[in-house]
mmCIF file of the C-alpha atoms, coordinates in Angstrom:
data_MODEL
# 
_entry.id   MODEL 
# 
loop_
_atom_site.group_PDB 
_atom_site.id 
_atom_site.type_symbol 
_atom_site.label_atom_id 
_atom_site.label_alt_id 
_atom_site.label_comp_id 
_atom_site.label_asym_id 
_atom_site.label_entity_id 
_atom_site.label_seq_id 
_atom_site.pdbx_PDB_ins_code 
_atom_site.Cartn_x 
_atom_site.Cartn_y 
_atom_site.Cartn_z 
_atom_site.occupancy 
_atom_site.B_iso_or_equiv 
_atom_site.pdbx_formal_charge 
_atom_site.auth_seq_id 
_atom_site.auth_comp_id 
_atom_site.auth_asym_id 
_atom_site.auth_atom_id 
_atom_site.pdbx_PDB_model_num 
ATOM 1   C CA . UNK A 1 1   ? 13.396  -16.745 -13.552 1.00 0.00 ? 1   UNK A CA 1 
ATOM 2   C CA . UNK A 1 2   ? 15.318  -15.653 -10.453 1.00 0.00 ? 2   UNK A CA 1 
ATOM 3   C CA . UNK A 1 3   ? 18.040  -18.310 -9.085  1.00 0.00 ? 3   UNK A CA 1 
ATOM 4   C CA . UNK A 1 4   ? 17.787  -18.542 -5.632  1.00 0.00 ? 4   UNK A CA 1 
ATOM 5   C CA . UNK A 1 5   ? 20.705  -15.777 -4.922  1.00 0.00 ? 5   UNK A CA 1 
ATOM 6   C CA . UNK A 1 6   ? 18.477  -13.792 -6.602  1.00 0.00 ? 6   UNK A CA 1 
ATOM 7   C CA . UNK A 1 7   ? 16.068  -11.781 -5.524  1.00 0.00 ? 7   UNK A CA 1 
ATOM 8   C CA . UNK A 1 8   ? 13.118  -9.336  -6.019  1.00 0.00 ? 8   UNK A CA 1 
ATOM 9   C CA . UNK A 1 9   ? 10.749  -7.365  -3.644  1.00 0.00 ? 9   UNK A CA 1 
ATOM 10  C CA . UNK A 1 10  ? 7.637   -5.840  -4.556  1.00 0.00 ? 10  UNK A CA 1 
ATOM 11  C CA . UNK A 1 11  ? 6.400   -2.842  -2.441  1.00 0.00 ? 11  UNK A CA 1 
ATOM 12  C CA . UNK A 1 12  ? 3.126   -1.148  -2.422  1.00 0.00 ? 12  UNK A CA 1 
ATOM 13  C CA . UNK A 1 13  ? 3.372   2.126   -0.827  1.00 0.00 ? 13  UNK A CA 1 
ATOM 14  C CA . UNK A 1 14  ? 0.650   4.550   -1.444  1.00 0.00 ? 14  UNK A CA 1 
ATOM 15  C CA . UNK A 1 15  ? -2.780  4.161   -3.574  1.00 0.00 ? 15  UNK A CA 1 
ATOM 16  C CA . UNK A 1 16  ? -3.826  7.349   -5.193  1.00 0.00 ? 16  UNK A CA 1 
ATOM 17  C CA . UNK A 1 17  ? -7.274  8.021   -6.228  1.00 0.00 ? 17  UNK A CA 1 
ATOM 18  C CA . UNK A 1 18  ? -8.118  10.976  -7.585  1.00 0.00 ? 18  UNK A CA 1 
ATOM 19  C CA . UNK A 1 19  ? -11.136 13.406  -7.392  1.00 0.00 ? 19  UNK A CA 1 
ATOM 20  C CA . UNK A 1 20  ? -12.874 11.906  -10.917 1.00 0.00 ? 20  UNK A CA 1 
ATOM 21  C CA . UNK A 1 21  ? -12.439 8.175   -9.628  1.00 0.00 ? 21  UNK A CA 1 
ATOM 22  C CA . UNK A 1 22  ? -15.600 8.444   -7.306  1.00 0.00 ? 22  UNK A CA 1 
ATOM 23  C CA . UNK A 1 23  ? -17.413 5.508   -9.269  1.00 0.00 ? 23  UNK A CA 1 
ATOM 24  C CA . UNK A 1 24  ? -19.648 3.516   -6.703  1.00 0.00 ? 24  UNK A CA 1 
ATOM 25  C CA . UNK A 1 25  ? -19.079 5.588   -3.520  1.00 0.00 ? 25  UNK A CA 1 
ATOM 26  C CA . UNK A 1 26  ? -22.544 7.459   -3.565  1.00 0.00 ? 26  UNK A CA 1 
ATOM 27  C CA . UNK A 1 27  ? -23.018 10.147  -1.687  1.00 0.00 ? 27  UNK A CA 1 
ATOM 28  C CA . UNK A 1 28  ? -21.031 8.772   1.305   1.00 0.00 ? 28  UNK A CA 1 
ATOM 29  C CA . UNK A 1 29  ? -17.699 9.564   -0.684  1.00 0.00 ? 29  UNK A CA 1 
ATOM 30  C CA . UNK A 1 30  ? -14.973 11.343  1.187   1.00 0.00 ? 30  UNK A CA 1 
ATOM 31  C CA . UNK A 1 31  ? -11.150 11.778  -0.057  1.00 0.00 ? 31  UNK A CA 1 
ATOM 32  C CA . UNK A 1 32  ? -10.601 10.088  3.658   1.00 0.00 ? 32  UNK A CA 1 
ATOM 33  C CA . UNK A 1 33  ? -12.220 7.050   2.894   1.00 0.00 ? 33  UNK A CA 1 
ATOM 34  C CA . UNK A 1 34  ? -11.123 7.011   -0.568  1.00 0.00 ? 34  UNK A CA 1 
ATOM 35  C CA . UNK A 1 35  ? -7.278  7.187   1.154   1.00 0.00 ? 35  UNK A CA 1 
ATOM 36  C CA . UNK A 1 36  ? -8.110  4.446   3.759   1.00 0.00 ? 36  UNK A CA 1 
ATOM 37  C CA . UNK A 1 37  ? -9.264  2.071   1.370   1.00 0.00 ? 37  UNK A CA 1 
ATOM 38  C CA . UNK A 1 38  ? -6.512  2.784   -0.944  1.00 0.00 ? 38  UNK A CA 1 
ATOM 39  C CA . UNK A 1 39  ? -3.640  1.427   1.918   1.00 0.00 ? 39  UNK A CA 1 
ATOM 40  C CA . UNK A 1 40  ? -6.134  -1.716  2.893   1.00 0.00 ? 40  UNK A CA 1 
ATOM 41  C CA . UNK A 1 41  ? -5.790  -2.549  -0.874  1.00 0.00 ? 41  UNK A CA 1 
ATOM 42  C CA . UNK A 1 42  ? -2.718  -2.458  -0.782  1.00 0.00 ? 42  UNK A CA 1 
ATOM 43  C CA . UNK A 1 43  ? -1.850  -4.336  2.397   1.00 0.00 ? 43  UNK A CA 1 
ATOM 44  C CA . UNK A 1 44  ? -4.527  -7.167  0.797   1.00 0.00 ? 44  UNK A CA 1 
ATOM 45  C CA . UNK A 1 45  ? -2.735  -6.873  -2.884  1.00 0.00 ? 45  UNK A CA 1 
ATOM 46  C CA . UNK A 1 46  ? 0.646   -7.647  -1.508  1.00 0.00 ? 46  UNK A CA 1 
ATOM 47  C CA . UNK A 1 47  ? -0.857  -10.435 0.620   1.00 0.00 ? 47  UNK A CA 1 
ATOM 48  C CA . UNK A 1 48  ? -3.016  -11.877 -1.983  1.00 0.00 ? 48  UNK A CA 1 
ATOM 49  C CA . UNK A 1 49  ? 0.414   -11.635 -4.193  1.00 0.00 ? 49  UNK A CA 1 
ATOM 50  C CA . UNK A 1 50  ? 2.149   -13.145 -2.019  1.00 0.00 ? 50  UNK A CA 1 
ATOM 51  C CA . UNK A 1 51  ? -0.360  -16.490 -1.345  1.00 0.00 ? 51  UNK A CA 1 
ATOM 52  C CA . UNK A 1 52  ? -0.146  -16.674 -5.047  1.00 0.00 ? 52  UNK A CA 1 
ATOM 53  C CA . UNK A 1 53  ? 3.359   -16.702 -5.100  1.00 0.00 ? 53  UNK A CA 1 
ATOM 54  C CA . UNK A 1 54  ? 4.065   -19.102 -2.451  1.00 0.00 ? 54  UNK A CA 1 
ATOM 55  C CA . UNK A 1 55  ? 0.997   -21.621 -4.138  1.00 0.00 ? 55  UNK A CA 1 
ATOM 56  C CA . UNK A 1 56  ? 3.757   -21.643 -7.607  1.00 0.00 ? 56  UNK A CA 1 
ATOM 57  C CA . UNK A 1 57  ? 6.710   -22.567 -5.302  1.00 0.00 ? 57  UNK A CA 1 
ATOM 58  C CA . UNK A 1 58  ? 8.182   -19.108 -6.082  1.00 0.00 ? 58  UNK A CA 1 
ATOM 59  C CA . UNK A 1 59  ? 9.978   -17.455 -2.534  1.00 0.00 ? 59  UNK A CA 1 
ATOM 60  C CA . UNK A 1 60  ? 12.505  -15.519 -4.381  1.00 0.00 ? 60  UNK A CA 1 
ATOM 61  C CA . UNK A 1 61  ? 9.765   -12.770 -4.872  1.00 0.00 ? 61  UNK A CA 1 
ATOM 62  C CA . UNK A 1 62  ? 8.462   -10.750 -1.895  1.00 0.00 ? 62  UNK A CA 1 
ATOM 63  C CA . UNK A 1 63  ? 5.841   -8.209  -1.674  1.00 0.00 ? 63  UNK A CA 1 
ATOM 64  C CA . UNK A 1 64  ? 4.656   -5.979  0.733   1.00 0.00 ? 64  UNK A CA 1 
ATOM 65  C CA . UNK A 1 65  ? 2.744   -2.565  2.079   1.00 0.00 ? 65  UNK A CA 1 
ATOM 66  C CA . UNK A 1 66  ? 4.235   0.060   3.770   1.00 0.00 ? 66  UNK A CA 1 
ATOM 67  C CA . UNK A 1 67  ? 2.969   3.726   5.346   1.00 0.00 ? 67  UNK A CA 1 
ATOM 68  C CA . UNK A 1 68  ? 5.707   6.022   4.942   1.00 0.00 ? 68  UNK A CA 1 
ATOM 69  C CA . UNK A 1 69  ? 4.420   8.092   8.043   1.00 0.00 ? 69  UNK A CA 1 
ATOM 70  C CA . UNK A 1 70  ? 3.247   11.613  7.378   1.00 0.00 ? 70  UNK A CA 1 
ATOM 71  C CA . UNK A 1 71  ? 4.921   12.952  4.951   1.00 0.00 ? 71  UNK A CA 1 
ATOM 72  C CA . UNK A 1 72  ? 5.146   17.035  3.741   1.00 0.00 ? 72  UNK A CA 1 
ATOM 73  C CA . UNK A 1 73  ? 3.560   16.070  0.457   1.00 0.00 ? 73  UNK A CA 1 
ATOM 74  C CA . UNK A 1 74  ? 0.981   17.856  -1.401  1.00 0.00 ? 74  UNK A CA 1 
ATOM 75  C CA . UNK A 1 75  ? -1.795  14.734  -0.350  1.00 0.00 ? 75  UNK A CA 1 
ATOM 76  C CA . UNK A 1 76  ? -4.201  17.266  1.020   1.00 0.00 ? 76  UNK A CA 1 
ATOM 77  C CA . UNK A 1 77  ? -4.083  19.597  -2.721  1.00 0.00 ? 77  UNK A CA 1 
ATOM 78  C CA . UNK A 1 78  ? -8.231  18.355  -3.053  1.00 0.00 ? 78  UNK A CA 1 
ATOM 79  C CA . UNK A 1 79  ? -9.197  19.119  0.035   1.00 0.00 ? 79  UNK A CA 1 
ATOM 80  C CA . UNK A 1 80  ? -11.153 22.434  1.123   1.00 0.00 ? 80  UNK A CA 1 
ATOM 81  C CA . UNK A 1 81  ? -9.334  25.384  1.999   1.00 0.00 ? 81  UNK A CA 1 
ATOM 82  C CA . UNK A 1 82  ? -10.512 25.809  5.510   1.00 0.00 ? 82  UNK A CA 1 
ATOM 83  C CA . UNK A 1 83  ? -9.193  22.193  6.328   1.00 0.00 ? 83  UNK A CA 1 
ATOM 84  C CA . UNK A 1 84  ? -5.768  22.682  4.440   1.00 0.00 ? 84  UNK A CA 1 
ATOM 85  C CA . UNK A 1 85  ? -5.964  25.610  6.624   1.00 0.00 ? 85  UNK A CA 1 
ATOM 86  C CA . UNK A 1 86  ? -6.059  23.560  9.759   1.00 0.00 ? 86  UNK A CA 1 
ATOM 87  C CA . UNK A 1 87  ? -3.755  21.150  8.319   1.00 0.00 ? 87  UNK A CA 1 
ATOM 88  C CA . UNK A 1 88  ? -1.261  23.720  8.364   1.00 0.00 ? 88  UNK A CA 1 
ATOM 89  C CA . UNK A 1 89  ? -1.098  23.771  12.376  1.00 0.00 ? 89  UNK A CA 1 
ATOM 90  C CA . UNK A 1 90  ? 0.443   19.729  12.062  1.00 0.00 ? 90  UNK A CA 1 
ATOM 91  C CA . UNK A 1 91  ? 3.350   20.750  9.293   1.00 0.00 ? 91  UNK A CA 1 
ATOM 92  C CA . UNK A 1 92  ? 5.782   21.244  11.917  1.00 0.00 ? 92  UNK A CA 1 
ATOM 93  C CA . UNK A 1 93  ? 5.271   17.637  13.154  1.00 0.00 ? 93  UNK A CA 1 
ATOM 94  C CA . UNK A 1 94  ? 5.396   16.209  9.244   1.00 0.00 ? 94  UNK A CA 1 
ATOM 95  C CA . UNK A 1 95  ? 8.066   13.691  7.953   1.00 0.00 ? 95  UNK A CA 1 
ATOM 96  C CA . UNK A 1 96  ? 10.478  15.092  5.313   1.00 0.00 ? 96  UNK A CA 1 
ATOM 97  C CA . UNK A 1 97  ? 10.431  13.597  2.434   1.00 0.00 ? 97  UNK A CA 1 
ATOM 98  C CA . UNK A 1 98  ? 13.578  12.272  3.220   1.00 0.00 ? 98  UNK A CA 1 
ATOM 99  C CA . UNK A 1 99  ? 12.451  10.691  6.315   1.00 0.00 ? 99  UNK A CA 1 
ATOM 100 C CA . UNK A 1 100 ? 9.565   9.609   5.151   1.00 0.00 ? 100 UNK A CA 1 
ATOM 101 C CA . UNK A 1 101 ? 11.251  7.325   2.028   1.00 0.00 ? 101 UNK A CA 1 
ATOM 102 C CA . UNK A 1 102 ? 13.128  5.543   4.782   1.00 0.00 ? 102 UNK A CA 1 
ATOM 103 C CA . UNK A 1 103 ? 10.737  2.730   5.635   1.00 0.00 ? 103 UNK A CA 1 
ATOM 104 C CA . UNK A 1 104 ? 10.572  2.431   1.371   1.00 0.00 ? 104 UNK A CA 1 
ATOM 105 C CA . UNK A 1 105 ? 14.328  2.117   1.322   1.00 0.00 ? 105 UNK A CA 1 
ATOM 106 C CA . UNK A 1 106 ? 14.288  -0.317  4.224   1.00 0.00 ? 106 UNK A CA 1 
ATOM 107 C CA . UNK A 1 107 ? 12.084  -2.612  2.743   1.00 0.00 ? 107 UNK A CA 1 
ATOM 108 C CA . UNK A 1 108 ? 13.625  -2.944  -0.300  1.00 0.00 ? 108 UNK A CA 1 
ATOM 109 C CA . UNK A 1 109 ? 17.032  -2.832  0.660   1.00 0.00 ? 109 UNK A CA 1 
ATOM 110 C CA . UNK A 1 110 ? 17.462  -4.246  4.602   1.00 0.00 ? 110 UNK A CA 1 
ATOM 111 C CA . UNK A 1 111 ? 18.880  -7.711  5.032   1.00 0.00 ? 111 UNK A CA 1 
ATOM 112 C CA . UNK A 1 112 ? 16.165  -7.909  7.676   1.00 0.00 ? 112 UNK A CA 1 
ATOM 113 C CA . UNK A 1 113 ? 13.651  -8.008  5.452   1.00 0.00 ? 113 UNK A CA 1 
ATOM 114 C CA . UNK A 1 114 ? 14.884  -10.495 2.915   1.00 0.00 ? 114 UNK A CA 1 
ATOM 115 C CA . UNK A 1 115 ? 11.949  -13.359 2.649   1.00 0.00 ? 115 UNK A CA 1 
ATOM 116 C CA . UNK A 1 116 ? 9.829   -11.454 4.934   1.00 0.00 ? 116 UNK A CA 1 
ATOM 117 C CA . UNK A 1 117 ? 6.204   -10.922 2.073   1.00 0.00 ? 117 UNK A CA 1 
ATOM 118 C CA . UNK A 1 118 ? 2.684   -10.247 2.242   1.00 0.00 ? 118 UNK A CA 1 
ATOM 119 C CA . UNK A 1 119 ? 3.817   -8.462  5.902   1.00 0.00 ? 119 UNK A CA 1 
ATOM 120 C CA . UNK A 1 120 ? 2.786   -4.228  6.219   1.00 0.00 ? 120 UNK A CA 1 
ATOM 121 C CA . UNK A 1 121 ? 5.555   -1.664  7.608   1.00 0.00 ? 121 UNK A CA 1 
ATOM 122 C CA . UNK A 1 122 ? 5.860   1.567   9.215   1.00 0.00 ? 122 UNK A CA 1 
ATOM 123 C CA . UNK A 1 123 ? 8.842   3.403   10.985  1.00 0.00 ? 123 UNK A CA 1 
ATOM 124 C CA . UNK A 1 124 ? 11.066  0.705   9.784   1.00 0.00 ? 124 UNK A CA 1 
ATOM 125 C CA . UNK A 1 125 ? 9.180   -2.278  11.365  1.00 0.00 ? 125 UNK A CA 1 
ATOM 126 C CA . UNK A 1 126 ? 6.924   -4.649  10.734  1.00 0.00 ? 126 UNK A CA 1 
ATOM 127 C CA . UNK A 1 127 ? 3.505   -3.346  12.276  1.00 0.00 ? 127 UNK A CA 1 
ATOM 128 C CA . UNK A 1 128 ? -0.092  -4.949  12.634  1.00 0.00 ? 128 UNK A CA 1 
ATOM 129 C CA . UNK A 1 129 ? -2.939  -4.345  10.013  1.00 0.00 ? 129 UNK A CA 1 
ATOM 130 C CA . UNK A 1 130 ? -6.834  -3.705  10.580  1.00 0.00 ? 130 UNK A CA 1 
ATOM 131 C CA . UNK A 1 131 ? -9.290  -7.513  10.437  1.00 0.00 ? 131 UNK A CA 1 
ATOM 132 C CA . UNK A 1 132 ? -10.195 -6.849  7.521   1.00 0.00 ? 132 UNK A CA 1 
ATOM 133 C CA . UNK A 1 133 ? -6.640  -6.858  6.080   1.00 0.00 ? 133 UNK A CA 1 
ATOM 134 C CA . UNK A 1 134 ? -6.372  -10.359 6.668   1.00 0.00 ? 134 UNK A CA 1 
ATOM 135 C CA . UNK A 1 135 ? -9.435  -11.857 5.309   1.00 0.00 ? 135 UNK A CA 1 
ATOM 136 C CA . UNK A 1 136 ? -8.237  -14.044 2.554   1.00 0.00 ? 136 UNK A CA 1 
ATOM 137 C CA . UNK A 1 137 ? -11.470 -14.166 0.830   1.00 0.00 ? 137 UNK A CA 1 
ATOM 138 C CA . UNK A 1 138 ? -11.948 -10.343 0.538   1.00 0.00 ? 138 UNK A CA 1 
ATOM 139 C CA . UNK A 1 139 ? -8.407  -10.211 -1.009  1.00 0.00 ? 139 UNK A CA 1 
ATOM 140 C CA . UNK A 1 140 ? -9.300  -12.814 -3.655  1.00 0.00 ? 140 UNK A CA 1 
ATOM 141 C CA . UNK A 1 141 ? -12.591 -10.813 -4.551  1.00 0.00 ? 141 UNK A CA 1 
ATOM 142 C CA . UNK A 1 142 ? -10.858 -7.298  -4.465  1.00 0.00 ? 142 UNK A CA 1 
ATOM 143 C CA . UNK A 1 143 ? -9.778  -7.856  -7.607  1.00 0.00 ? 143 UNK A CA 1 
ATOM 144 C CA . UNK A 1 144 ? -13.482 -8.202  -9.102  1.00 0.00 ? 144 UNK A CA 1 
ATOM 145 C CA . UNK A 1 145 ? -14.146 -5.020  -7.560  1.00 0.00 ? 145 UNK A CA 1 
ATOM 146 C CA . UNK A 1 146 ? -11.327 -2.006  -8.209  1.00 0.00 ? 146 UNK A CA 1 
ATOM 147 C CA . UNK A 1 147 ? -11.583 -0.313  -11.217 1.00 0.00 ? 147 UNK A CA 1 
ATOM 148 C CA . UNK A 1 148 ? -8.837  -1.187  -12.861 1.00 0.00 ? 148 UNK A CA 1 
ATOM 149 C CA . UNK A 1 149 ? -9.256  -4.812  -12.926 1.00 0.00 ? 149 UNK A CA 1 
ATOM 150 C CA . UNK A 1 150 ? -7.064  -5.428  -15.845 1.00 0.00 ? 150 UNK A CA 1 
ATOM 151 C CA . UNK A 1 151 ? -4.223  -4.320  -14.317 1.00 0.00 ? 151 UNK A CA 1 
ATOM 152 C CA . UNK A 1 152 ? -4.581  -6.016  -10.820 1.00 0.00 ? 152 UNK A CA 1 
ATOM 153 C CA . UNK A 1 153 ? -5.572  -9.189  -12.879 1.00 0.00 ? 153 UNK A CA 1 
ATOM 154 C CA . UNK A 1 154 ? -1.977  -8.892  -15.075 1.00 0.00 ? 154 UNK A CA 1 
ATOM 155 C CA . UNK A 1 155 ? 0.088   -8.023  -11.437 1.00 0.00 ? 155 UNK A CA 1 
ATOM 156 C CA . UNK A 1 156 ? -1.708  -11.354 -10.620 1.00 0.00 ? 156 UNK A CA 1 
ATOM 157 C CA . UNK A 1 157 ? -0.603  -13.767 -12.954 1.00 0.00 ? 157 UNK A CA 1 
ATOM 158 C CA . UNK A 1 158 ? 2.387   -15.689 -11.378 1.00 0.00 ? 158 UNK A CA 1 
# 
């Protein structure tokens, strides 16, 4: 149990789901949507973490989302060739990788961000999330619907 100069932050920074994890999307599956959903999981995990947290008494723990921007990564390896081919026009204006592990580093690292949970960053700062981000109740019922309930459940139990 952390004492309270301890401290330890949880970060969510990227959900990946891959080409075979397509179960319940129907026909309207895209990698796009797949992606989007992905970061609003994230964003309600860490905010649905953090209620639970906060509910035990426990504010030594902090979790949050982050974007690290666009990034020069190989995200767009299932995607057709004539869009990766399009997608090669925007490379000049991509994040290294070094630049884009920054907001990463500053959340787990910056003074300014000690106690700050359950909050979404990008660029560094603190940065509003879509409506559906903050609905409470759809946070406590994501974890009935992912996949991998097991291990949301576990990440859960605080």
């Amino acid at each position: 149990m952390p004492t309270s100069e301890d401290e330890a932050r949880l970060l969510a920074v990227r959900g990946r789901q891959s080409m075979g994890e397509r179960r319940g999307e129907g026909e309207g599956y895209t990698t796009g949507k797949a992606y989007c959903r992905s970061k609003l999981a994230n964003v309600m995990h860490a905010r649905e973490l953090t209620r639970r947290l906060r509910a035990r008494g426990v504010s030594t723990v902090t979790a949050n989302s982050l974007h690290p921007g666009f990034v020069a990564t190989d995200i767009a390896r299932d995607l057709p060739f004539w869009i990766k081919l399009i997608a090669g026009v925007f490379t000049p204006f991509l994040k290294s990788k070094r630049d884009g592990a920054q907001t990463t580093v500053y959340c787990a690292l910056s003074t300014e961000v000690k106690g700050v949970s359950g909050e979404y960053f990008s660029d560094c700062a603190r940065k509003d999330v879509a409506p559906l981000a903050l609905d409470d109740l759809a946070a406590k019922q994501l974890r009935t619907l992912i996949p991998n309930r097991r291990r949301w459940h576990n990440s859960m139990k605080v």
